[in-house]
C-alpha positions as CSV (number, residue, x, y, z in Angstrom):
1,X,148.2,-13.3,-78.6
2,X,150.6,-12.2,-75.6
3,X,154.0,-11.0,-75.4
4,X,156.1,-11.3,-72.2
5,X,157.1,-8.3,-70.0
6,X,160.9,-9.6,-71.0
7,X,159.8,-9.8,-74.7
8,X,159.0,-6.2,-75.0
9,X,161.7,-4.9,-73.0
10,X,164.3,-6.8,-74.7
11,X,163.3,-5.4,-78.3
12,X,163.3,-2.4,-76.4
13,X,166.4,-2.3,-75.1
14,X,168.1,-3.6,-78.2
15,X,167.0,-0.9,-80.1
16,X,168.9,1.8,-77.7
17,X,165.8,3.0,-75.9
18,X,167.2,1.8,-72.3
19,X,164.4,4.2,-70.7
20,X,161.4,2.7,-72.4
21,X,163.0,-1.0,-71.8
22,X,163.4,-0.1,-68.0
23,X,159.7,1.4,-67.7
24,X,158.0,-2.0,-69.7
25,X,160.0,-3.9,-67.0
26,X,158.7,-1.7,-64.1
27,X,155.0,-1.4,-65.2
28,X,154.0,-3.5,-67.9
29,X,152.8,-7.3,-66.3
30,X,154.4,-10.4,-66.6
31,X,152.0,-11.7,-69.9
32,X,151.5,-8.7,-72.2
33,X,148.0,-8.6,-74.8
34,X,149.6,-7.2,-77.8
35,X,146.8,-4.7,-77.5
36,X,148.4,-3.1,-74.5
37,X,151.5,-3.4,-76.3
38,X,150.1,-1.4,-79.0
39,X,149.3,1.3,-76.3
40,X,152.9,1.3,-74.8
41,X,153.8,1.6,-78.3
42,X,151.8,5.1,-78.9
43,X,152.4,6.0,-75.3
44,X,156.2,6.2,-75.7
45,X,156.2,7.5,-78.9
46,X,157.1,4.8,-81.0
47,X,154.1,4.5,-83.1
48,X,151.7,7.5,-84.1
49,X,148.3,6.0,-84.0
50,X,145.7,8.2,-86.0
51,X,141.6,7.7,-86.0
52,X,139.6,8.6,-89.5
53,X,136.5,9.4,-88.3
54,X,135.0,6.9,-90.7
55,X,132.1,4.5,-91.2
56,X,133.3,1.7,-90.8
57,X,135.7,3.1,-88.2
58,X,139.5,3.1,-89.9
59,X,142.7,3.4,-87.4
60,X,146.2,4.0,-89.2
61,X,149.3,3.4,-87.1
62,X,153.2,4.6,-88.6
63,X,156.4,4.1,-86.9
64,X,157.8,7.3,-85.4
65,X,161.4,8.5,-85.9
66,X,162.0,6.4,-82.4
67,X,160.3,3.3,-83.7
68,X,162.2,3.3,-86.9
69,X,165.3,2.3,-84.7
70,X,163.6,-0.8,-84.3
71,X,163.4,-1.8,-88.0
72,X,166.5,-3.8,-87.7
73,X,165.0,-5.7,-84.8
74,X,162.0,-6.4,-85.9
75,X,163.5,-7.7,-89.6
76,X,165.6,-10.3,-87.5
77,X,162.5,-11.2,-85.7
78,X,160.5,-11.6,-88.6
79,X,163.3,-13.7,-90.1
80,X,163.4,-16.2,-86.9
81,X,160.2,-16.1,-87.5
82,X,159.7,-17.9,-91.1
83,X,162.4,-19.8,-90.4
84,X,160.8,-21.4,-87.5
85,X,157.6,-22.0,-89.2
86,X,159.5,-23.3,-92.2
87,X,161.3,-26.2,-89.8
88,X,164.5,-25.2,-90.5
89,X,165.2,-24.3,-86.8
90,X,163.3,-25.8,-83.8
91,X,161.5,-23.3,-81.5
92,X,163.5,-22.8,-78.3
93,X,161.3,-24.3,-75.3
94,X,161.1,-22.5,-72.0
């Protein structure tokens, strides 16, 4: 799965951190894996990512005080979201 450059700085942005928005615009490329978004995430401390040094290996990952701002973004994503796959509301196309 990939996210776009735009995508990510847009949530960003939206959430009040302008600094982190203008950075994924600067650096991040045009089609993002959501594993490098993951990293971004951790990197500008919106996520704490923790390794258990486990067999089988187990990573946890936690919003951060900063990524809790994002809640309300995210819930309105995650609400287009079903709606979309419900058919109540055709995908945009672009």
């Amino acid at each position: 799965m990939a996210l776009s450059r735009q995508e990510i700085a847009g949530v960003l942005h939206r959430a009040g951190l302008e600094d982190a928005a203008a950075e994924a615009l600067a650096t991040l490329p045009d089609l993002v894996d959501v594993q490098d978004a993951e990293q971004f995430c951790v990197a500008h401390g919106l996520v704490e990512r923790t390794s258990h040094a486990e067999i089988p290996p187990r990573v946890e990952y936690r919003l951060t005080p900063a990524g809790r701002t994002l809640e309300p973004v995210l819930a309105a994503l995650a609400d287009w979201g079903r709606t979309v796959t419900a058919g109540d509301t055709p995908a945009p196309r672009g």
